[in-house]
N, C-alpha and C positions, 0 to 999 in steps of 0.2 A: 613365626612358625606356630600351628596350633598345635595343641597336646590332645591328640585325639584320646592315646591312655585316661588320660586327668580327668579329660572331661564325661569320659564314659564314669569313671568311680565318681563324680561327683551327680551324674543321672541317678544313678541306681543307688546314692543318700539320700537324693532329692525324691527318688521315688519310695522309698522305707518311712522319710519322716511324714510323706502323705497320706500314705497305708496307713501310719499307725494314729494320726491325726483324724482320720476316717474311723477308725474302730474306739478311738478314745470316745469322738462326737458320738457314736451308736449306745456308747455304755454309759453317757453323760443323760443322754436322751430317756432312758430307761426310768420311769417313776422311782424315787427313793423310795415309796413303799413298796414295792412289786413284790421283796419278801417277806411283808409282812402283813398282808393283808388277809383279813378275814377269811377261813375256806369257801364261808359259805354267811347270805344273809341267816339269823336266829331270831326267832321267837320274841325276844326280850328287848319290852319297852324303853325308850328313855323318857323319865318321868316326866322333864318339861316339855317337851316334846306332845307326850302322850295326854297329860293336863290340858295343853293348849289345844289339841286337836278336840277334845269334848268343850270346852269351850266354846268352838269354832260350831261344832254342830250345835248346842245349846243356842245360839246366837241367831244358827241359819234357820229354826226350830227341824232339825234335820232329828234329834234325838228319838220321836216316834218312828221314822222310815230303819233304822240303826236297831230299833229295839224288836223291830217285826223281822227284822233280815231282808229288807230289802233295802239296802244303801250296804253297799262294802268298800272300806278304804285303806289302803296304805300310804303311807306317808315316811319316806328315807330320806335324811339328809347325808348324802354322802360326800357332802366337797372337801372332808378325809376319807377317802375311801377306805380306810385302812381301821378308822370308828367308826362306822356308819352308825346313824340316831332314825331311828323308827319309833312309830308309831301308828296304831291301826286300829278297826273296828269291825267284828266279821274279817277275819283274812281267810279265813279257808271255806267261805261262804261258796259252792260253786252255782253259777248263776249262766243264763243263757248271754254269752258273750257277743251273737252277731260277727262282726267284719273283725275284732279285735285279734282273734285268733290268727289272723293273716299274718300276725308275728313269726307263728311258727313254722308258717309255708315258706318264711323268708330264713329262718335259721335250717331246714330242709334242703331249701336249694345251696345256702352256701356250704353244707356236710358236704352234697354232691357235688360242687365243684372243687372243695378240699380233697376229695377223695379223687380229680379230675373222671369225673361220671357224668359233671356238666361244665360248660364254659360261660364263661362270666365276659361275654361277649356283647356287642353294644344291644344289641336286640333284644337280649337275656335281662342287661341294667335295665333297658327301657320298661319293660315286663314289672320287673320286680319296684322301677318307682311309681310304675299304675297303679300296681296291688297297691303297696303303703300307701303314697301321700293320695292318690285320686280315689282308693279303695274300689279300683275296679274288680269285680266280679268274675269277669269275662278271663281278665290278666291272673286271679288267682286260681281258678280252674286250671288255664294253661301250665300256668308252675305246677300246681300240687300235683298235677298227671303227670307231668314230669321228675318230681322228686319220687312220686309214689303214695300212695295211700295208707300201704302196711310199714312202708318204710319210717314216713313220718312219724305214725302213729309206736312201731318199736323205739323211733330217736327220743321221743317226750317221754318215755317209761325208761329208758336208759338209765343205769345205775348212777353214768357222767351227768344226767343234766338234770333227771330227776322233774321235768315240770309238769308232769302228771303223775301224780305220788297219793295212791291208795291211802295211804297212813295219816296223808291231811286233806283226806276227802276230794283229792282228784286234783285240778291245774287246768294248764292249756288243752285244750283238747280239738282236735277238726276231721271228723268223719263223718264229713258231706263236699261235697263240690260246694262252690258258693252260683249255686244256678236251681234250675228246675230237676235236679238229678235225685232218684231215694237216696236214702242216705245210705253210705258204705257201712261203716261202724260207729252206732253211738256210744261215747262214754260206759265206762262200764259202772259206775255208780249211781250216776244219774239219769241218764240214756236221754244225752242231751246230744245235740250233732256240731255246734259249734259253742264251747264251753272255756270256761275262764275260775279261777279263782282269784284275787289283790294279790294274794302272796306269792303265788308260782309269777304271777305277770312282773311282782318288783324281783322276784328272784333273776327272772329275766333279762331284766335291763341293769342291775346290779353286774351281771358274769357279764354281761356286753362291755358297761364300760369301762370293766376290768379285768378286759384281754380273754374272756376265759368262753364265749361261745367260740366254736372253732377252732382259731388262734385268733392274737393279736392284730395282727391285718388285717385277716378277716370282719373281724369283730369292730375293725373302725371304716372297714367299706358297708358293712350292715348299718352302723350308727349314721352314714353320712344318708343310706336310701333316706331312713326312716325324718332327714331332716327336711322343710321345706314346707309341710303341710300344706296341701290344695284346700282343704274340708275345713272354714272357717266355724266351727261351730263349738260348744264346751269350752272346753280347756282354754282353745285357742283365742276363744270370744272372750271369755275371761282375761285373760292376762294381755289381748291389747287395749284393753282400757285402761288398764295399772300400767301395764311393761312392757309395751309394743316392740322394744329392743331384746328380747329375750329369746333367746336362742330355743327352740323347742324340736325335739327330736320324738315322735309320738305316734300311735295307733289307737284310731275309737271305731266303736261299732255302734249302730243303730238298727233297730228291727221292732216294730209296733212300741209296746211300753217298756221295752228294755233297752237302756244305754252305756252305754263304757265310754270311759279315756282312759289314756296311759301314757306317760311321757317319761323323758330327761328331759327337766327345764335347768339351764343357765342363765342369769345374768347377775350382774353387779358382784361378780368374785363368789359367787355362791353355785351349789347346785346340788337338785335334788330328783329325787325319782317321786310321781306321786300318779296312785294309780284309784280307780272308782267304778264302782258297777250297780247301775240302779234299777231297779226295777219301780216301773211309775210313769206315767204321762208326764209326769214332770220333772222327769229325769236330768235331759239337756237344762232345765233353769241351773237345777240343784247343782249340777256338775259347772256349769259355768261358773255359780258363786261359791261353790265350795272351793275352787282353784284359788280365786283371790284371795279368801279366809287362810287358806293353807300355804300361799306365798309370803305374805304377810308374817305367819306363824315362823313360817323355818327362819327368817332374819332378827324376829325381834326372840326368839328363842337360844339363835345362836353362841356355842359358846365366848366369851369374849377372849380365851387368849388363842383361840382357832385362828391359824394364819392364812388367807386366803391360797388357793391352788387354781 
């Protein structure tokens, strides 16, 4: 004879110890820094860090491009995000950024579909990893008329995100279509129509990959567009000579003598944000070998009782 009583009380244990095995896994899952992390990237060097990066430019004879303002860099090691190790040169340098800006067309679209104003629909992904990794033109037009012009442009001045900040001479900025369009609104400081600073761009990928564009979710469906790179050039050209195995999450722009990169690189238990904006025909060399120089640095600089994450 079955005990149908018994074995309903023993379902409905079976179904509490899996609930709560389910909510243990979510809060096990949760980074152990999550409450302790930084509000925000700051200003302030770390010496070895900061040493090795002149160095690096010393070496690449980069220090005349650095001293005229036309080479800007940041360099974060954050694989504790919770200490992040920076170091820079010019970081609040604002410079004609080209396609790089398309960062913020992509943190735009995902406000609007946090706010469901858009959907994040297969058409919509496809869109958004043309912009990033192919740097289509045509796909980031489509988006930005679709998040909005003034909309964007209020999100980067926002007191939450801050990546266009008057007070360090401006940030991400995108008031132009990327097409044959006048421009809507340039920059208020520079009256530049696609603009960047090093610091707002590491500020950027610092909050991404620590949950803090949008939310959490979001902010690792944003990290996943930005992986994959189609546009073998700079950064990317660089580091597959060294470290062809390295995970690179990133945005660069080109347009006549001005170049950008900007990544999350990963590999070998390390990771760091390292961003560059050049002004100079020779831009793309410098950026390619500045990457290697600066891969190079964040490991032989690392601290040693740092435990990998």
């Amino acid at each position: 004879m079955i005990c149908i009583g018994n074995n309903v009380v023993v379902m409905k244990n079976l179904y509490r110890i899996i609930r709560l095995c389910i909510i243990l896994t979510l809060i096990i899952a949760v980074p152990v820094y999550a409450g302790k992390l930084p509000t925000d990237l700051t200003e302030s060097c770390d010496p070895v860090l900061q040493k090795g990066l002149e160095k690096c430019l010393s070496s690449l004879n980069l220090k005349k491009a650095t001293h005229h303002k036309s080479l800007s860099i940041v360099l974060v090691d954050i694989t504790d995000p919770s200490a992040p190790r920076m170091a820079y040169v010019n970081p609040n340098e604002m410079m004609y950024a080209a396609s790089l800006p398309k960062i913020a067309i992509l943190l735009g679209a995902f406000e609007r579909i946090s706010n469901g104003e858009m959907t994040l629909d297969t058409q919509t992904r496809e869109k958004l990893a043309q912009m990033i990794r192919n740097s289509s033109n045509q796909a980031a037009t489509e988006i930005l008329n679709q998040v909005g012009k003034a909309y964007l442009a209020n999100l980067l001045q926002s007191s939450r995100y801050r990546l266009y900040d008057p007070e360090k001479n401006g940030g991400l900025w995108v008031g132009k279509e990327y097409g044959k369009a006048a421009a809507w609104k340039r920059d208020p400081l520079h009256n530049l129509s696609h603009g960047a600073t090093a610091l707002q761009v590491a500020r950027f990928y610092y909050l991404l990959q620590t949950g803090r564009l949008v939310s959490p979710a979001l902010s690792r469906q944003m990290k996943s567009i930005l992986s994959n790179p189609a546009i073998k050039h700079k950064f990317v050209k660089g580091l597959q000579t060294v470290h062809p195995e390295s995970r690179i999450y990133r945005k660069s722009g080109t347009w006549k003598q001005y170049h950008s990169d900007s990544a999350i690189i990963e590999h070998d238990g390390r990771r760091y944000i390292a961003v560059a904006l050049a002004k100079s025909q020779l831009g793309g060399k410098w950026l390619s070998e500045l990457i290697v120089a600066m891969d190079d640095l964040i490991f032989k600089s690392a601290p040693s009782d740092l435990s990998n994450n």
